[in-house]
C-alpha positions as CSV (number, residue, x, y, z in Angstrom):
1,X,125.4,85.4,130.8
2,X,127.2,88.3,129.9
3,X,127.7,87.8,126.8
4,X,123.7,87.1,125.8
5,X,123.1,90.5,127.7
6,X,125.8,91.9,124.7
7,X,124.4,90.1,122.3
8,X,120.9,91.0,122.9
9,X,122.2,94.8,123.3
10,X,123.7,94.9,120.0
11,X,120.3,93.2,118.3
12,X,118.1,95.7,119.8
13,X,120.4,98.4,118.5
14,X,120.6,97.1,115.2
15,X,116.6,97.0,115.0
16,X,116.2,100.2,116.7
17,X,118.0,101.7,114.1
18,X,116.6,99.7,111.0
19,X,112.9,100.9,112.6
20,X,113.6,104.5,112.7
21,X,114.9,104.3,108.9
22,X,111.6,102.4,107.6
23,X,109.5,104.6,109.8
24,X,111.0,107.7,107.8
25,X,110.5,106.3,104.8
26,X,107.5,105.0,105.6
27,X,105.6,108.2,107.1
28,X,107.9,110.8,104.4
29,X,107.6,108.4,101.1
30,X,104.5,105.4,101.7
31,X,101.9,106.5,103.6
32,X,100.9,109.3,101.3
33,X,100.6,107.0,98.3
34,X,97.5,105.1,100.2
35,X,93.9,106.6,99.2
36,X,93.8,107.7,102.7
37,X,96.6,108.0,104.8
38,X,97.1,105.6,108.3
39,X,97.4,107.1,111.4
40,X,98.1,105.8,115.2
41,X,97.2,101.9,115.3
42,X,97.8,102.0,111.4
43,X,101.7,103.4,111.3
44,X,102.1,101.0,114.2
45,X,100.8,98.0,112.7
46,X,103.3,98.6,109.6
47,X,106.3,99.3,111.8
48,X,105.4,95.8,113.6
49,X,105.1,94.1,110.3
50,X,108.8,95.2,108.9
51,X,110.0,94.0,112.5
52,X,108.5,90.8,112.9
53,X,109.7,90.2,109.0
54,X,113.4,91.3,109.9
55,X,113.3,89.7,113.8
56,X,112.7,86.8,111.4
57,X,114.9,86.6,108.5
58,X,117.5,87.5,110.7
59,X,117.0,84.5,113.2
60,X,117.1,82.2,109.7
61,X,120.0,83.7,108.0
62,X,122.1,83.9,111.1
63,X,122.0,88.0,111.5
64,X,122.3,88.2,115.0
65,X,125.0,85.9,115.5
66,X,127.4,88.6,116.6
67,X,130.2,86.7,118.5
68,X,129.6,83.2,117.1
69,X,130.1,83.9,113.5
70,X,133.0,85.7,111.9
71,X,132.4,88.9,110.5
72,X,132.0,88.2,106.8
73,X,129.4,85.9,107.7
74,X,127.2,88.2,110.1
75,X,127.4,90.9,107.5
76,X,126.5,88.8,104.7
77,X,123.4,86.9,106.7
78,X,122.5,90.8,107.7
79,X,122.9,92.0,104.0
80,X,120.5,89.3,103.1
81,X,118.1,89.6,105.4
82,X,117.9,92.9,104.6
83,X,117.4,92.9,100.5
84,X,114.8,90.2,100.7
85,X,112.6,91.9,104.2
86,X,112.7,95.1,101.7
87,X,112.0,92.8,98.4
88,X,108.7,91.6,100.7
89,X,107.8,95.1,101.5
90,X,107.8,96.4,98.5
91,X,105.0,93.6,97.6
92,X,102.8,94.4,100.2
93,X,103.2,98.1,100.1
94,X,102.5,98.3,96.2
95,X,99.4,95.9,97.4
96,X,98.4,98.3,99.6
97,X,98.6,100.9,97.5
98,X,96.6,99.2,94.9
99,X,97.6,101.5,92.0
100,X,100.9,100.6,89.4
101,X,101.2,104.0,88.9
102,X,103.3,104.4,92.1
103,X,105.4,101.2,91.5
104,X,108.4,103.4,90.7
105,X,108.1,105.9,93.6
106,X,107.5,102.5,95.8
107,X,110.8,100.8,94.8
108,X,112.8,104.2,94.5
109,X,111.8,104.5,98.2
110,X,112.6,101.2,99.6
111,X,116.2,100.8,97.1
112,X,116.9,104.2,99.6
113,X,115.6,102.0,102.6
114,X,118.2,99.4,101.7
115,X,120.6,101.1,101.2
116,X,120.4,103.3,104.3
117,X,120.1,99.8,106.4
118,X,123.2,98.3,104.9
119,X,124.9,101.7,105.9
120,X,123.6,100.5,109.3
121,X,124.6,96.9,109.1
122,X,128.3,98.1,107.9
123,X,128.7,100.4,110.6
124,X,127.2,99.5,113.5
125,X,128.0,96.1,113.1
126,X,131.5,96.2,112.2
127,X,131.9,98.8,115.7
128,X,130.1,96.0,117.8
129,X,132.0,93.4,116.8
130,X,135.4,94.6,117.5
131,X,133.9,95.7,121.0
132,X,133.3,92.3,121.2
133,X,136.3,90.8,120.8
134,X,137.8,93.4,123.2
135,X,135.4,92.8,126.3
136,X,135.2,88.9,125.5
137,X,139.0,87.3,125.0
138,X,139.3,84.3,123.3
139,X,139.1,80.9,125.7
140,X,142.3,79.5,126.4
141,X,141.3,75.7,125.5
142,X,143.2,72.2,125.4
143,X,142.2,69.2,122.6
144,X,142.0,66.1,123.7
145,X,142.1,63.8,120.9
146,X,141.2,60.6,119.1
147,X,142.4,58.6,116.6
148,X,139.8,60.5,113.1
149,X,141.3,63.3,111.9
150,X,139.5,66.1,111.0
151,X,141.2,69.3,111.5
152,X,139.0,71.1,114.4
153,X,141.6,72.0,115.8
154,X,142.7,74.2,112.8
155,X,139.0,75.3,112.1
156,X,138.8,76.7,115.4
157,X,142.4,78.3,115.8
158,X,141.2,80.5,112.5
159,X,138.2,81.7,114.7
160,X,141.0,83.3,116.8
161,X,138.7,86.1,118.6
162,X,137.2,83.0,119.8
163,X,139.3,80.1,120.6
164,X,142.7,79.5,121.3
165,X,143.8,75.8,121.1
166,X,147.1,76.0,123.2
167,X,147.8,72.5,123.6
168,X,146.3,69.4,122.9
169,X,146.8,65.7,124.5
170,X,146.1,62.1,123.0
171,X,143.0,60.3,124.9
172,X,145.8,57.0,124.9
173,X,147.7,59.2,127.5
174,X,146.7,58.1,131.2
175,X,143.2,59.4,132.6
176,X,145.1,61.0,136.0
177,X,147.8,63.5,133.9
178,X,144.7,64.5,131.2
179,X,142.2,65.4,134.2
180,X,145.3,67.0,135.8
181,X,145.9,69.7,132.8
182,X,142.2,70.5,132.0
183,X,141.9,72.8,135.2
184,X,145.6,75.2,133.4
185,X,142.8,76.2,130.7
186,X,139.1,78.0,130.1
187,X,137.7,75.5,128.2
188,X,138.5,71.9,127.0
189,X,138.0,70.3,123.7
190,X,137.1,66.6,123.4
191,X,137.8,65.2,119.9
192,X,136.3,62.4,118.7
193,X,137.5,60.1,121.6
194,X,136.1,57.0,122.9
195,X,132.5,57.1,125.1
196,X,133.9,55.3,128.4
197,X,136.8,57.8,128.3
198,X,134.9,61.0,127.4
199,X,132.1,60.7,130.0
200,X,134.9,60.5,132.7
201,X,136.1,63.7,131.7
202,X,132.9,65.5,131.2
203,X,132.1,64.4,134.8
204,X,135.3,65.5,135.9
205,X,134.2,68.9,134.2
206,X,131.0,69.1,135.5
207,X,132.0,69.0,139.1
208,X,134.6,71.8,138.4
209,X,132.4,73.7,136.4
210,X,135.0,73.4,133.4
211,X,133.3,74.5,129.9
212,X,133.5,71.3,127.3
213,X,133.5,71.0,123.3
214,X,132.9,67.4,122.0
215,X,132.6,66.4,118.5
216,X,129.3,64.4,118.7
217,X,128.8,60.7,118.2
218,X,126.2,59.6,115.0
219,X,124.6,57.8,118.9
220,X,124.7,61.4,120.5
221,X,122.3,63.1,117.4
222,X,119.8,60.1,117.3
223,X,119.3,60.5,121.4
224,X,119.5,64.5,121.2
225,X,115.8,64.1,118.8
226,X,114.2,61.9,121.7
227,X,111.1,62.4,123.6
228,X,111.2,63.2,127.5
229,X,108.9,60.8,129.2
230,X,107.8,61.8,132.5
231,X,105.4,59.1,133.5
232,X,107.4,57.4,136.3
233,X,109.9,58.3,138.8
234,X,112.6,57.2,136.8
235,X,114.2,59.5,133.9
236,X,112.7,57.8,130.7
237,X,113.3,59.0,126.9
238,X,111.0,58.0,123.7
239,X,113.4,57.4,120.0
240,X,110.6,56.6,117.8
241,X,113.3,56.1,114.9
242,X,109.9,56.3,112.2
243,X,111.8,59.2,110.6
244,X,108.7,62.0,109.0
245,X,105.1,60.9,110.1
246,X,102.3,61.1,107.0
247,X,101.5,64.7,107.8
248,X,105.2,66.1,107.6
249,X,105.5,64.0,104.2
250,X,102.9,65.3,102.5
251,X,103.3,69.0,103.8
252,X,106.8,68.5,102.5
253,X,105.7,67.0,99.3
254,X,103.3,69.9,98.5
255,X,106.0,72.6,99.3
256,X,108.3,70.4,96.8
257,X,105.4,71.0,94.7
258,X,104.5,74.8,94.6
259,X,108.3,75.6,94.8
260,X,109.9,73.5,92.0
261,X,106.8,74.8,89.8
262,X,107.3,78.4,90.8
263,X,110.4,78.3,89.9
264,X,111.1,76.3,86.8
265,X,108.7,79.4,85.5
266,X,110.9,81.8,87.0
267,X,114.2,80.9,85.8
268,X,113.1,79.4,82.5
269,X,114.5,82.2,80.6
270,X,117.7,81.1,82.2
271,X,117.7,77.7,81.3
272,X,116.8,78.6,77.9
273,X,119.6,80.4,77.5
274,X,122.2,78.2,79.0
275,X,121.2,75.3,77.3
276,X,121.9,77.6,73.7
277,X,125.0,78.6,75.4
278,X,126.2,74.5,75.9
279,X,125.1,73.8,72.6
280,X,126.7,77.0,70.4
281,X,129.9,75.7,72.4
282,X,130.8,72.6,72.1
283,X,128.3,71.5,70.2
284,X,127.6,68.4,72.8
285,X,124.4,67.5,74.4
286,X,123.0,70.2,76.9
287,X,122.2,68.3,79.7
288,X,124.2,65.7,82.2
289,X,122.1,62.6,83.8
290,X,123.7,60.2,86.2
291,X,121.9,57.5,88.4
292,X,122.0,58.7,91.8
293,X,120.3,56.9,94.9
294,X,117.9,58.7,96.9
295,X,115.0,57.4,100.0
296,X,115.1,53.3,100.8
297,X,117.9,53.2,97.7
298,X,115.3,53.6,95.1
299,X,117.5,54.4,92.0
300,X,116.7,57.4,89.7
301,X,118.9,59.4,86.7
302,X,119.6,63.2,88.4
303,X,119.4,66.4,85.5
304,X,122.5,69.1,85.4
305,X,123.6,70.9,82.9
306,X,127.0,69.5,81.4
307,X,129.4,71.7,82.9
308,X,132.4,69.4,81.6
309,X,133.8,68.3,78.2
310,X,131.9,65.2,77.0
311,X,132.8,61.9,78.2
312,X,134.5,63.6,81.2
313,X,134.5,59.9,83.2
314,X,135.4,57.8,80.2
315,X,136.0,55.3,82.9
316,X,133.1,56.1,85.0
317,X,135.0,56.8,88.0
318,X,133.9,59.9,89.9
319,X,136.7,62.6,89.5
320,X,135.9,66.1,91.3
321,X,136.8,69.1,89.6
322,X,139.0,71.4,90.9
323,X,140.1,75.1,90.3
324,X,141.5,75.1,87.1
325,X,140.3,71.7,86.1
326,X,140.7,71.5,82.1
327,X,137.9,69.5,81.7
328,X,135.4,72.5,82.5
329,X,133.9,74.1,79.8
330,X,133.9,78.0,79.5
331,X,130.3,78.0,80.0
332,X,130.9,75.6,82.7
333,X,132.8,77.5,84.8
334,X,130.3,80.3,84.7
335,X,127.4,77.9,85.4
336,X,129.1,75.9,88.3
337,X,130.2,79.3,90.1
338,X,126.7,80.2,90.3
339,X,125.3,77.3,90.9
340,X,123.0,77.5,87.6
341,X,124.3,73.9,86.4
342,X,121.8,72.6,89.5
343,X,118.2,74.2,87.8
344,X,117.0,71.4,85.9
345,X,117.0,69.0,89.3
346,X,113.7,70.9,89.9
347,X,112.3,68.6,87.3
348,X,113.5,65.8,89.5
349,X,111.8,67.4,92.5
350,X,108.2,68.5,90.7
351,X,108.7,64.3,89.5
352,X,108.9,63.5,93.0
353,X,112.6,61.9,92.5
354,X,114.2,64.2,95.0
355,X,112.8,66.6,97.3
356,X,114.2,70.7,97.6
357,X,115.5,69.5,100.7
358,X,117.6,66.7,102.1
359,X,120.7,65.1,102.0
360,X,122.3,65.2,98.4
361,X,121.8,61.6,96.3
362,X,125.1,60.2,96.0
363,X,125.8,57.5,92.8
364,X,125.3,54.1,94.0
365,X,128.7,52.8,93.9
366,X,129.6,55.3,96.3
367,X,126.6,54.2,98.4
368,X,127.6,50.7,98.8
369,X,131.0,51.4,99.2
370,X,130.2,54.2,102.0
371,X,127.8,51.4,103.9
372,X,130.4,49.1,103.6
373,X,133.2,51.2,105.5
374,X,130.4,53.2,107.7
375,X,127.2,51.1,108.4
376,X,125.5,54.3,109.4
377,X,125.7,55.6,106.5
378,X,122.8,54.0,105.1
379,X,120.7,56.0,107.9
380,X,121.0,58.8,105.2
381,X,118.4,57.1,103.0
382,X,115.3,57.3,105.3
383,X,114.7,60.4,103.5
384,X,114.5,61.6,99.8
385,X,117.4,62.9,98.8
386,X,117.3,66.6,98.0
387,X,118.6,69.8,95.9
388,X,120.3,71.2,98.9
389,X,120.4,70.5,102.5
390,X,122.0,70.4,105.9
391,X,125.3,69.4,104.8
392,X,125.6,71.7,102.0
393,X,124.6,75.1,104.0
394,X,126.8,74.0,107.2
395,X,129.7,72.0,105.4
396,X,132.8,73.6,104.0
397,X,134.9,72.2,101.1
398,X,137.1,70.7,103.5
399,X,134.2,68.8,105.5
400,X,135.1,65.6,106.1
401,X,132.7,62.7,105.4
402,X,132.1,61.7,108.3
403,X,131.3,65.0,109.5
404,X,129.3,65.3,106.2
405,X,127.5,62.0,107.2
406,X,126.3,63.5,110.9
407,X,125.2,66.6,109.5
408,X,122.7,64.9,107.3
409,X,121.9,63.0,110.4
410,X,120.9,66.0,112.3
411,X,118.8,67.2,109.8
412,X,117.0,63.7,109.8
413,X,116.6,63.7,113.3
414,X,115.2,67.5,113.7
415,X,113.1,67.8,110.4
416,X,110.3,70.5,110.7
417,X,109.1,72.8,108.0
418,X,110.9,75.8,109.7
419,X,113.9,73.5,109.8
420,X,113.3,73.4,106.0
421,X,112.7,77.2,104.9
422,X,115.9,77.7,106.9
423,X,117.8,75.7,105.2
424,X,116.2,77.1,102.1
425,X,117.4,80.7,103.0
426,X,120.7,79.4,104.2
427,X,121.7,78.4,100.8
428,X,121.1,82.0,99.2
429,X,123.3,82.9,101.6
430,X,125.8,80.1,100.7
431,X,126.0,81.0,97.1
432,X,127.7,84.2,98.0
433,X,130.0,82.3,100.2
434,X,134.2,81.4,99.1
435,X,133.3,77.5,100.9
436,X,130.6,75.1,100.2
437,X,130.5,71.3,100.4
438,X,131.4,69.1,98.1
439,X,129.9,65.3,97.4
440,X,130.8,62.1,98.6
441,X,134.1,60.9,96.8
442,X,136.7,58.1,96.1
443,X,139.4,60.0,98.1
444,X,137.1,60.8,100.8
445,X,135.9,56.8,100.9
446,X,139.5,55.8,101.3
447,X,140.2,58.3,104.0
448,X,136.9,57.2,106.3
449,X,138.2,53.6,105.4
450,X,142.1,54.0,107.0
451,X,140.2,56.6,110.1
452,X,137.9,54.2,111.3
């Protein structure tokens, strides 16, 4: 409790400050462009507007996660927030204004606007998160663990303002000396361990009001999308398991629409000139096309632009590339860091191939080799694959697939069109990032294969 109270102290300052900036600017700079001037209701309605946009881009981007995400992160989601709340005002206000003669004195005003708020955001933020970490230690926490190995326990000793793994005990051990050492700590950690066996100990925690991590089951995120039935006297929950109904699909496939269209016009001076840029360098074909699968394993050939030499997979065995890789073209390396070797998928998304989001098509031999060694993976394929998604804005290089696979899933199971503009502002935000996910591999199909 005391740390929402903090949390929602340090958001109100935040915007409290960012409101008294804008309403500077606004009344000093803005409001004397307009024909005639606002006063009372009008100056009010304005200073709503910028908060409702920032309240809002800041509960997509993840700016008022003070506490839960590292620094780097906050400031980054903030940052964001920030440049494209002040990229909308300046639309509305020159609209407002209704005269292109004050474009310039409109920018010029809201660059200073900016820049004063990531001032702000550097300072203010920076203070309250070290405060943080003062009033709030880290929790003292035990790992129980299963047999699938996927690092948490690392992850979450790197988040050392927040957790502190001090020891950790094998689920195999017996139930009475686990249950005996999960009162010594301030939290407990179950990882990936059998059902029977983990809903003894989160009863056992329950009752002594012990705080509990679990890694979820792919069972745990179908069940968490359910319906609450209250018809009878007995606790009763709906899984429909239809995946979108007709009015989310075709919502979702106009959005696909507008978007991809929008913005093969915008960056099409791009792709013009990285496609010259391929060509003057090796000489080789421009573009990369590999049969991917997407919804109900319909089969269709994915657009890049060739990042690698050509003939990369002589053998036609997927090899990732990694840092240094010699494979990578110069261009490639430039086109691959910023993601531009991805632009000419919106062709597959305005053809109705993929969608903007969803879980990433993987090549079909990776497919049936995935289903084999994880049945559930198929569950991937009730939607259309997509240009980024769940996996890609949450996952980390080091994500295994497994964990790969249940994001997906949550994204299945929680679709909504918020869900997907989140995501869609997510991944601006992950392009600035050191981490992001890689695809389904070889390596990662043998490790799942020896785990499970």
């Amino acid at each position: 409790m005391l740390k929402k109270l903090y949390r929602y102290m340090t958001d109100f300052l935040i915007l409290a400050a960012f409101l008294i900036e804008y309403e500077y600017i606004w009344r000093t700079k803005l409001n004397v462009l307009l024909q005639r001037d606002f006063e009372g209701k009008g100056n009010l309605m304005m200073i709503v507007v910028y908060l409702l946009t920032t309240i809002l881009l800041f509960l997509v981007l993840g700016g008022f996660q003070i506490g839960n995400f590292n620094k780097e992160n906050v400031l980054l989601s903030q940052s964001l927030a920030v440049i494209v709340g002040n990229c909308i005002q300046v639309v509305l206000t020159i609209l407002m204004v209704g005269s292109i003669y004050h474009i310039k004195t409109i920018v010029a005003s809201l660059v200073i606007l900016t820049v004063a708020n990531l001032l702000v955001i550097f300072i203010l933020t920076t203070i309250l998160m070290k405060l943080y970490t003062v009033i709030f230690p880290p929790y003292r926490m035990i790992q129980v663990y299963g047999s699938y190995e996927n690092n948490l326990r690392d992850k979450m000793n790197a988040r050392a303002d927040k957790y502190q793994i001090i020891e950790q005990i094998s689920i195999e051990e017996e139930m009475a000396r686990i249950l005996e050492k999960l009162e010594n700590y301030d939290a407990v950690l179950l990882n990936d361990i059998p059902n029977e066996k983990r809903n003894k100990i989160l009863k056992y925690c329950f009752e002594k009001d012990i705080r509990v991590y679990f890694t979820p089951k792919i069972s745990d995120i179908m069940v968490k999308g359910s319906e609450e039935l209250n018809l009878f006297d007995t606790p009763l929950y709906l899984q429909r398991n239809l995946g979108l109904n007709i009015i989310e699909k075709v919502i979702k496939r106009f959005f696909d629409i507008v978007f991809s269209t929008i913005m093969i016009v915008l960056t099409s001076p791009i792709m013009l000139i990285t496609a010259v840029c391929i060509k003057v360098n090796d000489g080789g074909p421009v573009f990369f096309t590999q049969e991917r699968c997407t919804i109900n394993r319909k089969i269709f050939k994915i657009y890049k632009f060739r990042s690698m030499i050509v003939d990369a997979e002589v053998d036609g065995k997927s090899k990732p590339a990694g840092d240094g890789d010699d494979r990578i073209t110069k261009v490639g390396k430039i086109i691959r860091a910023t993601r531009i070797d991805e632009l000419p998928q919106l062709f597959n998304i305005l053809k109705g191939e993929m969608s903007l989001i969803g879980p990433r098509p993987e090549r079909i031999e990776h497919v049936d080799k995935y289903c084999e060694a994880v049945p559930e993976f198929a569950y991937r394929l009730k939607v259309k694959g997509g240009l980024t998604g769940y996996a890609q804005v949450y996952g980390k290089y080091n994500t295994t697939a497994y964990d790969k696979l249940k994001l997906d899933l949550i994204y299945i199971e929680n679709y909504s069109l918020f869900l997907d503009l989140k995501i869609l502002f997510m991944t601006l935000k992950v392009v600035f990032m050191r981490e992001s996910t890689e695809g389904f591999t070889e390596e990662a199909i043998d490790k799942i294969k020896n785990s499970k």
